[in-house]
C-alpha positions in Angstrom: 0.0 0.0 0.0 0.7 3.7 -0.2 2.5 5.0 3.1 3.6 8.7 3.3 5.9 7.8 5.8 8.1 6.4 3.2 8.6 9.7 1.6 10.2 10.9 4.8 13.4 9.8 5.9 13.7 7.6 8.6 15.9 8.1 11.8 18.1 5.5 10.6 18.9 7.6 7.6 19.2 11.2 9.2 21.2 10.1 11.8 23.6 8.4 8.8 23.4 11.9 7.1 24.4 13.6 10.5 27.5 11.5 10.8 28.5 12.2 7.2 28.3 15.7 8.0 30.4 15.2 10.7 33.3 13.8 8.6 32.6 16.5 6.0 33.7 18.9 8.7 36.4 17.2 9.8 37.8 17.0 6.4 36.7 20.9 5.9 38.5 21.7 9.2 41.9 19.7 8.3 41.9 21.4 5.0 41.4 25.0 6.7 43.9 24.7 8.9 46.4 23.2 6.3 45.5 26.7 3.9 43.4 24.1 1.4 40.5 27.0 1.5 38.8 25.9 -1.8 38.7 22.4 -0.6 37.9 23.2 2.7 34.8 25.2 1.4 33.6 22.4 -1.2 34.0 20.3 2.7 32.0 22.2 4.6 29.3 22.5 1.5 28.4 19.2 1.5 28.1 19.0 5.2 25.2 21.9 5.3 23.4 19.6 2.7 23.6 17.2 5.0 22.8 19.5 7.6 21.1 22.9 6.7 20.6 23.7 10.0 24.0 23.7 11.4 25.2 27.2 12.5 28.7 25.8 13.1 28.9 24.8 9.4 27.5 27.4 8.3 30.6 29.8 10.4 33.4 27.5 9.1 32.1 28.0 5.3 31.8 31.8 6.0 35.6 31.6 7.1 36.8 29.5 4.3 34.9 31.8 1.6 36.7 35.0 3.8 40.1 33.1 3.2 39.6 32.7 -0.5 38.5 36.8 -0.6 34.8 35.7 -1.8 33.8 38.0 1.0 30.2 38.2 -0.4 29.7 34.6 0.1 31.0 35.0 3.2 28.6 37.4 4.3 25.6 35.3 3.4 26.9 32.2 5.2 27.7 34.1 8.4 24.4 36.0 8.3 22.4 32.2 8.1 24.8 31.9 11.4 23.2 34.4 13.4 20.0 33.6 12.1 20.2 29.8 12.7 21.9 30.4 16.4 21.7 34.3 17.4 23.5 33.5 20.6 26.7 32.5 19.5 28.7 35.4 18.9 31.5 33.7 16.1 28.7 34.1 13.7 28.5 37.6 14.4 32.8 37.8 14.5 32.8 36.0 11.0 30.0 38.5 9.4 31.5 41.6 10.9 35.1 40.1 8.6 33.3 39.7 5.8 31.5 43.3 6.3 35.1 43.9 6.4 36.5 42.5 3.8 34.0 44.1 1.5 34.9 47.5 3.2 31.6 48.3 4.9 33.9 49.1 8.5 30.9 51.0 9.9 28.5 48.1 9.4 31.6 45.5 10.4 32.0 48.0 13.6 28.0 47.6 14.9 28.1 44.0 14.3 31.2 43.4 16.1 29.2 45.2 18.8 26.8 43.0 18.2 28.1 40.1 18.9 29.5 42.2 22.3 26.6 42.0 23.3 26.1 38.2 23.3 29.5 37.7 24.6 30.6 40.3 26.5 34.3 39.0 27.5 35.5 38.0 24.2 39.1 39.8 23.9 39.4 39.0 20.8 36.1 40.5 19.4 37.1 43.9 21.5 40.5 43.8 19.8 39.0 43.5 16.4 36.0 46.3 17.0 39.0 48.7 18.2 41.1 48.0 15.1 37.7 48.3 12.7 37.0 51.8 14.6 40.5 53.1 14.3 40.1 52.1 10.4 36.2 53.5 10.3 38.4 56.7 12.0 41.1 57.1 9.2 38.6 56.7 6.5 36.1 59.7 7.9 39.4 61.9 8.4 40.3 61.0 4.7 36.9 62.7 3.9 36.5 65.6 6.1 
């Protein structure tokens, strides 16, 4: 007979995909760190088929596209991030680079703050909103 439940996948099968994804990361993380950005992003890409939901994967994508200067890409991927896990400020640290990267300091600044706000004691974030500020600075002094 005709059971709808066969159209969706079983628990069997999304927990297979789930494990896929995880060695898709793996792989897309060994490659990052080893300066294999391309192959690290074509990683991490079929890991968020596997798992469209995963903020983590989407953040590591967002940093491989930021490595290879596709800062537009980038940008998207951080921004599904936030949206898929608003609490978790490296989403908001890899969208303000790529705000960066395109040179849009002021909108990299407020997002840096941003993510500040979520996580308060992160020295690195601080670090990076100062340096974005000073820049923001030298760029409003070039034009006054």
């Amino acid at each position: 007979g005709y059971h709808t439940s066969a159209l969706l996948p079983s628990s069997r099968d999304s927990s297979r995909a789930a494990t896929m994804a995880d060695a898709h990361k793996a792989a897309g993380n060994e490659s990052f760190k080893e300066g294999r950005y391309a192959e690290a992003a074509q990683h991490f890409t079929a890991a968020i088929d596997l798992d469209p939901g995963n903020a983590v994967l989407r953040s590591n994508r967002s940093g491989a596209f930021a490595s290879l200067g596709r800062y537009a890409d980038a940008l998207a991927d951080a921004e599904e991030a936030v949206a898929l896990q608003p609490d978790w400020s490296k989403g908001y640290s890899r969208m303000a680079a790529a705000l960066y990267g395109l040179g849009r300091y002021a909108e990299s600044a407020d997002t840096f703050q941003r993510g500040l706000q979520v996580d308060p004691s992160n020295a690195q974030m601080t670090q990076a909103l100062q340096d974005v500020s000073a820049k923001l600075a030298a760029a409003q002094a070039l034009h006054e």
